[in-house]
C-alpha angles and dihedrals in degrees: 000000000000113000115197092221115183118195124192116180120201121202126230116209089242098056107254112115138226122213130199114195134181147164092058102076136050092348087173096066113081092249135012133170126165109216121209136187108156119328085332107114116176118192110208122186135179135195124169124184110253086237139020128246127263113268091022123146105161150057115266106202125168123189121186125182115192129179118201120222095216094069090070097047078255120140104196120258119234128072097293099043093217131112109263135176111354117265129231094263088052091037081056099052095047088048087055086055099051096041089055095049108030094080092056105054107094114272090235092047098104106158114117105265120188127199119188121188104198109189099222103179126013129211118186098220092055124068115219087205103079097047096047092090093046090046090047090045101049088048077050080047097062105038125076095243116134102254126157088215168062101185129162139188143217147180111247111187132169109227109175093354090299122114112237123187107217094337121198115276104250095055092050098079084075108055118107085207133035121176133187097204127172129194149167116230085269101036158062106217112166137007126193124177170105141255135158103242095320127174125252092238092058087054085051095052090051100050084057097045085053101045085048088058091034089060089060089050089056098043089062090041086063093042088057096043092053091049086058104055094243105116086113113064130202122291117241147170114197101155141054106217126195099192080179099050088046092052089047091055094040091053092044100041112019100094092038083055086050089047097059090041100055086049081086092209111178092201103099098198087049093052091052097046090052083051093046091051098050083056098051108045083058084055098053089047090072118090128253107269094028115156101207109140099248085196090071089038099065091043096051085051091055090055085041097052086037099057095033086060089043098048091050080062095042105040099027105025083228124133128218087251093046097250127135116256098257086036115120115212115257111280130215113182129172132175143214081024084149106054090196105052118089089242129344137169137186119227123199131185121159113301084345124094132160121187106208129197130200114206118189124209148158136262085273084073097045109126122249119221125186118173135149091267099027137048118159136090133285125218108170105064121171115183127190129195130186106201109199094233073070094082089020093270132152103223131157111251096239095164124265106334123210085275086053089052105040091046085047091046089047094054091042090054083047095055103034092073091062098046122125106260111267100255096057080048119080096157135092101234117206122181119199114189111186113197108213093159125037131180109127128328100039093143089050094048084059096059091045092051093036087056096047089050096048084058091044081051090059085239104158087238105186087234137330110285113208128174142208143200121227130191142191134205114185139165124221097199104054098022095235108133116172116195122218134211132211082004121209122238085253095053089045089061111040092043141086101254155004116230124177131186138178133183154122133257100279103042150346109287098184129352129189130194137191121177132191110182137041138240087065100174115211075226095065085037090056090049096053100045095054085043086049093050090052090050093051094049092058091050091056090042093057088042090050090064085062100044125336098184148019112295110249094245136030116243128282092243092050127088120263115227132208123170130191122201104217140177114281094227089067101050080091087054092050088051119037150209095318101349082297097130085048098045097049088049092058097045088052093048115029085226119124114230127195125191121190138156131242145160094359088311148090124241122187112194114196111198115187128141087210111081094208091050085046090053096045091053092041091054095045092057094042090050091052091042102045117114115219132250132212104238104030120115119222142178112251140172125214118255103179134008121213139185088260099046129283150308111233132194111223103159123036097269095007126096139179146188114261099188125220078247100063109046097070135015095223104081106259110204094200141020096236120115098001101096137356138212115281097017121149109235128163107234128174120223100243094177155328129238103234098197090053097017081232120169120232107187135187142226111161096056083068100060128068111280109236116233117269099016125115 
């Protein structure tokens, strides 16, 4: 068999190469390329119906990133030992992707298209998840599906104050910013990250370090696409169109849209049904019989609707609620609302509110995670849910969906890089923001409200996080671009992008960004992201006057932690012959204690809510771990007598001689009757043998010397 297999290679600035292959895998599907860097191989893969189904107005699109376990030498974990659903790494990854190539199909492509990103070969210096757009957009690339691409993405990250485009794994635990950003050769369409307190100007730096590398990444994809014969793409016709039915309703019920727009209500539900009735009094103007397509209707009002909201802002810089374009929405926040929780807070902005929960535990809840590239424990969790009686829906309650994950992901990414270090946290951390409100902002309103609980926690957070949602509504045609800040669900989605931003005083913490149209200018970026900082300080500000640090104590309901460093030698001792010494310590206790090694040491973390369970526990594992000093006196019992005098044991596990010599001062010429086993007798430690680390103990120098003996 004879494959027409056609490579480009594309050259990164530090040396290390990038292939795309294709015409050897998966030659059924309409488009296949296999990426490499290193010993990463990502297969991508695309297939789109030749025609949309009926009643159809949108783009579904469905994106699905894998990684197989068995390219990293990896079988599954679980009872079937097969990979199963995806997992939220993998639902995040395929979201990056989405979210990169869902702006550029064409608005009236409306067939079900499917991309699948299978990770074939992993290399642990090389992550797969900044190559999975570029691998997603050159299968785009050769197929003759209609794409405005190509578009690629790549990690920055500054590591030692240097910009690195994906740099290789083990240098990455340094950088002080690390980006997922995705372009066209023109534009900037999605950001996803993390920094610790980082300036504006530095974001700003990155984005253009990335789009410099991502244009290279777009020059080969043409090339490649011009090497396999796909620069014309397929033919298609997925919607009915009435240009004079749409400039009848523009002229009849444009004004009347604007109208109901200007009157800058703040009540959602008021705004739609003003909307709604605009709507509905056109439809009961047509006459009974009509023919008028109500499918078309109902999509010319939308655009209606849509330009009528974004030339208020334009024309009038005036907003659907009435705000100014840099105003936030009024905030309520209140914390220990729930007594019982370890911490709790309750965050509200606008018509948006999240009621978040801190939860603290011990190693025993720690998360597993086992995936092809990582296996290991997690001990920070932040879960978001968006229940549909939020925006007065009626939704089945399915568990957490790929939004759920992404907006949790994004404020976890905000707090953790304010958590205390992990050696000053014993504790499990779990964060459950519960959305009960929902109109815009509803991730950032978990980071507000997950910061102010942490505090309420007692948890030595480094400095309050908030976060904030800005908008952008432009217009190509005449230049004018108006950004928006702490958008509105509506503005969301009628505008021109999503960016969020977290941070602290100090810097930004997390940003994401989602844009939907081009021509996105670093100009307009700069000026989102310093309208964006002042909005964030006002939010702190207004959270401050509910709480503006850590409270002193934890809370009576939550665990108290101590943990003791201790040789590594003695993590064996703490333990016992089969977890028998801490077991027995917890069952005498009640407390719960964790050993575990790091960094060449041992660490024992006792959790109880009871202090005198706490204490007992405490004094059992500083007794066992205790190292003896010459010179101390301790209360021992005999454990064995011998014909030259008796071990004792002075410390738990550790037992010395105590010689015939050295328990009186009058000469005893034989060991009977003088002590017996498991007698309790005070000895002093008189010296340690340092080739056998042998004890030699003392009786007799703590009684009172008779005259005349020597």
């Amino acid at each position: 068999m004879s494959f027409t297999i056609v490579t480009k290679t594309i050259q990164s600035a530090d040396g290390r190469t990038i292939t795309i292959e294709t015409g050897k895998l998966a030659k059924q599907a309409d488009g296949a390329v296999v990426i490499r860097m290193g010993d990463t191989m990502l297969l991508a893969t695309v297939v789109s119906a030749r025609e949309a189904k009926e009643g159809i107005d949108f783009m579904p699109l469905s994106v699905d990133y894998q990684e197989k376990f068995a390219s990293a030498g990896k079988i599954p974990g679980g009872f079937l030992r097969r990979e199963g659903r995806l997992s939220d790494y993998e639902i995040l990854i395929s979201r990056l992707v989405d979210r990169a190539l869902r702006p550029l199909f064409p608005d009236d492509y409306h067939a079900d298209t499917q991309v699948n990103i299978m990770l074939i070969s992993a290399d642990a210096e090389v992550l797969p998840d900044a190559l999975a757009a570029l691998a997603a957009s050159a299968a785009l690339a050769v197929s003759d599906i209609p794409f405005n691409g190509p578009i690629s993405e790549v990690r920055v990250a500054r590591i030692d104050g240097q910009y690195q485009i994906n740099p290789p794994t083990s240098v990455l635990a340094r950088a002080d910013l690390d980006l997922i950003v995705a372009a066209s050769y023109d534009n900037i369409l999605m950001v996803e990250g993390e920094m610790n307190e980082v300036a504006e100007a530095d974001v700003l730096t990155a984005l253009r370090v990335a789009h410099e590398a991502i244009r290279v990444h777009c020059t080969v994809q043409k090339e490649l696409e011009a090497a396999v014969g796909k620069t014309g793409k397929r033919t298609y016709s997925h919607e009915a169109n009435d240009p004079e039915l749409s400039a009848t309703m523009h002229e009849l019920l444009y004004e009347k849209a604007y109208q109901v727009a200007r009157l800058g209500d703040a009540d959602k539900s008021k705004r739609s049904a003003g909307f709604k009735a605009v709507l509905q009094s056109y439809l009961d103007s047509l006459p009974e019989g009509h023919s008028i397509n109500l499918g078309l209707v109902k999509k010319y009002y939308h655009d209606i609707h849509k330009k009528a909201a974004r030339n208020l802002v334009l024309d009038e810089q005036k907003r659907l609620d009435g705000r100014k374009l840099d105003e936030i929405r009024p905030i309520y926040s209140e914390v220990n609302y729930l007594p019982a929780a370890h911490g709790s807070a309750l965050f509200t902005r606008g018509e948006t509110q999240s009621l978040t929960t801190v939860t603290l535990g011990t190693k025993l809840d720690e998360q597993i995670i086992d995936s092809a590239m990582v296996s290991g424990y997690n001990k920070f969790i932040l879960h978001y849910n968006f229940p549909g009686f939020s925006t007065g829906e009626v939704k089945p309650n399915r568990g957490p969906g790929r939004r759920e994950v992404g907006h949790g992901n994004l404020a976890l990414r905000a707090l953790k890089k304010v958590m205390p270090p992990v050696e000053d946290n014993p504790y499990t951390i779990r964060i459950v923001s519960d959305i009960l409100e929902s109109n815009g902002s509803s991730s950032m309103a978990t980071v507000c409200a997950g910061a102010l609980a942490l505090m309420d926690a007692g948890l030595k957070i480094k400095a309050p996080v908030s976060g904030i949602a800005m908008g952008l509504i432009s217009d190509s045609q005449t230049g004018k671009f108006a950004v928006l800040s702490d958008i509105l669900g509506d503005e969301d989605h009628l505008g021109d992008m999503d960016f969020k931003v977290t941070g602290t005083e100090k810097g930004i913490t997390a940003c994401q960004m989602d844009m939907k149209v081009e021509g996105l200018s670093y100009e307009v970026l700069r000026q989102a992201l310093e309208q964006a900082r002042r909005g964030r300080l006002h939010i702190l500000s207004e959270m401050n006057k509910t709480l503006a640090a850590p409270n002193p104590d934890l809370k009576p309901s939550a665990p108290r932690a101590v943990t003791l460093k201790i040789d590594r030698d003695m993590i064996g001792a703490v333990i016992g012959p089969g977890g028998k010494v801490v077991q027995d310590i917890q069952k005498e206790s009640g407390a719960t204690v964790i050993i575990e090694e790091r960094d060449n040491a041992g660490f024992v973390s006792i959790f109880s809510v009871n202090k005198e369970a706490m204490d007992k526990a405490l004094g059992r594992v500083r007794a066992i771990v205790q190292v003896p000093s010459i010179g101390d006196v301790y209360d021992g019992k005999v454990k064995t007598i011998m014909p030259f005098g008796a071990f004792v044991e002075f410390m738990p596990g550790k037992d010395g001689l105590l010689h015939i010599s050295e328990i009186k001062w009058e000469r005893l010429e034989s060991m009977e009757g003088v002590l017996e086993v498991g007698e309790e007798v005070k000895v002093k430690l008189v010296d340690v043998d340092k080739k056998t680390g042998k004890f030699r103990l003392s009786r007799k120098v703590l009684l009172a010397r008779p005259e005349g003996s020597r």
